[in-house]
N, C-alpha and C positions, 0 to 999 in steps of 0.2 A: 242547134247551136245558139240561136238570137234568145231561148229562153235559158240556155245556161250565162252568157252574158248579162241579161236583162238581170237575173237572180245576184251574180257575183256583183253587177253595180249596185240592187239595193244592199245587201249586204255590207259592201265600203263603202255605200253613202250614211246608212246607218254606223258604222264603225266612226266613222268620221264625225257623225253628229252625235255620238256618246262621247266621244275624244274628248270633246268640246264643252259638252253642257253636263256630263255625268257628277259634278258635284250640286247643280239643281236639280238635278231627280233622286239623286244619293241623300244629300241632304236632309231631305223631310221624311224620309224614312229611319234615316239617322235617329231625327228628335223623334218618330214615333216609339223607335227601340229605348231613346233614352227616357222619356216619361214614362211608360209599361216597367221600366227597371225602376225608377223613383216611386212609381205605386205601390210595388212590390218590395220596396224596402222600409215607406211608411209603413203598410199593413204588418210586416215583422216586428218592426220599433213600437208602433202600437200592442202587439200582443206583448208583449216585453213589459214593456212601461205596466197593462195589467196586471202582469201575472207579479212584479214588485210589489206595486199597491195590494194586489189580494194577501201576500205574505205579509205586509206590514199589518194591514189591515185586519188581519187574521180568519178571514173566510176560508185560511188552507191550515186550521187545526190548532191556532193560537190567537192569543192578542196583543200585536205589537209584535215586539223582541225578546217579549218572556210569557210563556204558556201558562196560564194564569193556575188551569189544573196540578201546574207541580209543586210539588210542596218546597216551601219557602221558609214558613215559622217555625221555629222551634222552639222548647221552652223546658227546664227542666227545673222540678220543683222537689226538693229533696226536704225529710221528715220524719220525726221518730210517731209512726202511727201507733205501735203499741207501747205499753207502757212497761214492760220487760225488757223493751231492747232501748239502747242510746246509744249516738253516732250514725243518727240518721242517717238509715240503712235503709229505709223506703222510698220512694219517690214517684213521680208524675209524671211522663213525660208527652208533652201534646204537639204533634206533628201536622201544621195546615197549609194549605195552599192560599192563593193570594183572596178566595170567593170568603175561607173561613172554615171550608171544607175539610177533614180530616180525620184523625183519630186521637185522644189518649189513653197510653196506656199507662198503667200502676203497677206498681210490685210494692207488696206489703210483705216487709219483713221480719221473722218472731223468731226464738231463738230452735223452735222445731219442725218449721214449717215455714213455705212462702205459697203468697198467693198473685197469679198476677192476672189483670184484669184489662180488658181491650173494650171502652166506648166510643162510637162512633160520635163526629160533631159535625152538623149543618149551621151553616152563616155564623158561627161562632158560639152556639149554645150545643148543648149534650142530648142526642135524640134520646139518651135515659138518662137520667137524676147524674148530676154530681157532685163528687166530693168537695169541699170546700178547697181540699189542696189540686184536684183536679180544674176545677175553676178559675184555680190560681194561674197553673201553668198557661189554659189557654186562654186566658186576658194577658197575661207579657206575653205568651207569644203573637199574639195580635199586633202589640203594641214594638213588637221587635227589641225583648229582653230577654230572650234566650240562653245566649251564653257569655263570655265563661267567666267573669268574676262571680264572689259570693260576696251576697246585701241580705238582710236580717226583713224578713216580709212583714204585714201586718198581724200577723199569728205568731207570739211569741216561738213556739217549738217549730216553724217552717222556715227553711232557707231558699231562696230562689236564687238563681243562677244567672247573670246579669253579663252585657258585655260591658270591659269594663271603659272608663271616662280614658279618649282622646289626649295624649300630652299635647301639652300648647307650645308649638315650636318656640324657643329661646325670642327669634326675633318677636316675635307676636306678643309674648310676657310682658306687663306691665310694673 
């Protein structure tokens, strides 16, 4: 009986001294649960903030906000290549990405036959010879003259295909 007493007092003597002090022993373990949580949500905001920067940065398959591999230029360069036909009917057209990389293609049109022809272009030159109107198309398209007005090129018989001039809003007119 004196050891079940003995026990039931430590017991309420304990109870009694948790009563009392349980927010200094609570406490610090508190703040140990609350910084393991603050670590734990650094290291998430950290991988975050990463994986932003590697998307802008483009180490995840682009660069920046536009993937430099897609094609962007366009250029079309229209042209009577043979001399039976008029109303330039033939034309150039050269398709590149932002490197210079692309293709153009031709269609040469005659009154019984067409021929059309696909050359590849690195950095802005033709991995095989080109035509002077092929040349053409992919120097404006480089230069972001692609479409859609029509301007009279350096070759009397070649039209290129231009975007056309901006109006100048009324207020802005001098």
């Amino acid at each position: 009986m004196r050891s079940v007493i003995t026990v039931v007092a430590t017991v309420t003597g304990w109870i009694h001294y948790w009563m009392h002090h349980w927010p200094a022993a609570i406490g610090p373990g508190v703040g140990v649960i609350g910084i393991l949580a603050a670590i734990v949500a650094y290291r998430r905001a950290a991988r975050a903030v990463a994986e932003c920067t590697a998307l802008v940065n483009g180490s995840v398959g682009s660069r920046g906000t536009v993937d430099p591999r897609a094609l962007r230029d366009l250029a079309i360069v229209r042209y009577d290549a043979l001399s039976e036909m008029s109303g330039q009917l033939s034309f150039s057209v050269a398709l590149l990405n932002a490197l210079g990389d692309g293709v153009v293609l031709s269609s040469i049109n005659g009154r019984s036959e067409t021929r059309t022809y696909a050359k590849v272009v690195r950095r802005g030159a033709g991995a095989q010879p080109l035509s002077p109107e092929e040349e053409h198309a992919v120097r404006a398209a480089r230069l972001g003259q692609g479409l859609p007005a029509v301007e009279q090129s350096a070759a009397p018989d070649v039209t290129v295909r231009t975007r056309p001039p901006r109006p100048v809003p009324p207020h802005l007119a001098s």
